[in-house]
N, C-alpha and C positions, 0 to 999 in steps of 0.2 A: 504494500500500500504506500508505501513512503517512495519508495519510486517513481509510481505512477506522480504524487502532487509535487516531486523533484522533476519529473519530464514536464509534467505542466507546469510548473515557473518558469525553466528555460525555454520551454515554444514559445509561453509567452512575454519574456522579454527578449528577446529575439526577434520578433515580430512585432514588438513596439517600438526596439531598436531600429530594426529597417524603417520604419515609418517615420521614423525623426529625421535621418539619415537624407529623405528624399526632400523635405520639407525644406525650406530657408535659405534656400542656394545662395549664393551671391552674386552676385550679376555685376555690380558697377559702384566705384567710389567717386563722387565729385567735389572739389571743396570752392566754394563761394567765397569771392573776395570784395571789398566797398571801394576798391579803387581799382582799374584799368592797370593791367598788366600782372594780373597773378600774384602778385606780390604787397602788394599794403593792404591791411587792416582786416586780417583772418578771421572771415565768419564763420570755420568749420568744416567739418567732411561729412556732407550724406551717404552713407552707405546703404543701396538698392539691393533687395534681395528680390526673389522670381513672386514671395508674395505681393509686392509694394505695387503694382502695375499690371493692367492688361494690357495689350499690342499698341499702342498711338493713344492711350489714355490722358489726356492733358493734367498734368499735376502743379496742380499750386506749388512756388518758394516760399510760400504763407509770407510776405511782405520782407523775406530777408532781405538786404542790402546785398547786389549782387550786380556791381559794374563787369566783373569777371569772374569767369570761373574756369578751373581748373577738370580736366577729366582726367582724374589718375589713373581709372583702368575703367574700362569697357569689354566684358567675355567677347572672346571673340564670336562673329555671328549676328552682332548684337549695334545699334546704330540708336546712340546718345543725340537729342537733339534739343534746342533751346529754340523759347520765343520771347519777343518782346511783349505780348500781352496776355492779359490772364487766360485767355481763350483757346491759344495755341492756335492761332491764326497767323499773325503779322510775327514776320522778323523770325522766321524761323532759318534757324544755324544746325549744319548738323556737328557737330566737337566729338572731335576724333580721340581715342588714348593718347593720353600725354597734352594735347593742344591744350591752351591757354585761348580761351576766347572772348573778346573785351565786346561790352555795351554800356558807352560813357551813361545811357538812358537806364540801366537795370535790366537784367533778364527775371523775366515777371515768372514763369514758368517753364516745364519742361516736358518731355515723353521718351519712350522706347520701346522700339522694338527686337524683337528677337525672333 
C-alpha cells in the first residue's frame, strides 16, 4: 500500500512539474529610458513572458517616461514593435535585439508577435 501512494506522489509531481515547466516562457526584455539615446534617466526592464500578450495585442507603457528604449533581447522568431500612441496605430517602429530606439515625443505603447 505505501507504494502505491509513493507512485502516486511522484506521477503526481511530475506532472505538475511539466506543467510549470511549459508555462512563463520568456520571450523578450526591454528597458525604457526618459531621454533619447538609451542612456539617461533608467526607467527599468520589462520582462515579457508568452503569458503577457497575444499576437499584435496593443499594450499600454501605462504613462512611463519613455523617449527610448532599449530591446535587450527578443527570442528569436519573434518581432518587438513600438508606437507613438496608445492605440498602436501611429508611429509604429519595429526594434530589433540590441537597437536602441529614440522618440524625442515618448513611445506610448507596444506589441508582439511571435
Amino acid at each position: 500500500m505505501h507504494a502505491n501512494v509513493l507512485i502516486a506522489a511522484v506521477v503526481a509531481l511530475a506532472t505538475s512539474t511539466s506543467a510549470l515547466t511549459i508555462r512563463n516562457k520568456h520571450v523578450a526584455d526591454f528597458r525604457l529610458f526618459g531621454e533619447e539615446g538609451c542612456y539617461k534617466k533608467n526607467e527599468g526592464v520589462w520582462t515579457v513572458i508568452d503569458d503577457d500578450f497575444k499576437p499584435n495585442e496593443c499594450k499600454s507603457l501605462d504613462g512611463n517616461p519613455a523617449k527610448s528604449i532599449l530591446n535587450i533581447d527578443t527570442n528569436q522568431g519573434c518581432t518587438f514593435s513600438l508606437y507613438s500612441d496608445e492605440a498602436c496605430s501611429a508611429g509604429k517602429k519595429d526594434c530589433q535585439p540590441g537597437e536602441c530606439c529614440n522618440n524625442g515625443q515618448d513611445w506610448k505603447a507596444w506589441s508582439m508577435v511571435c
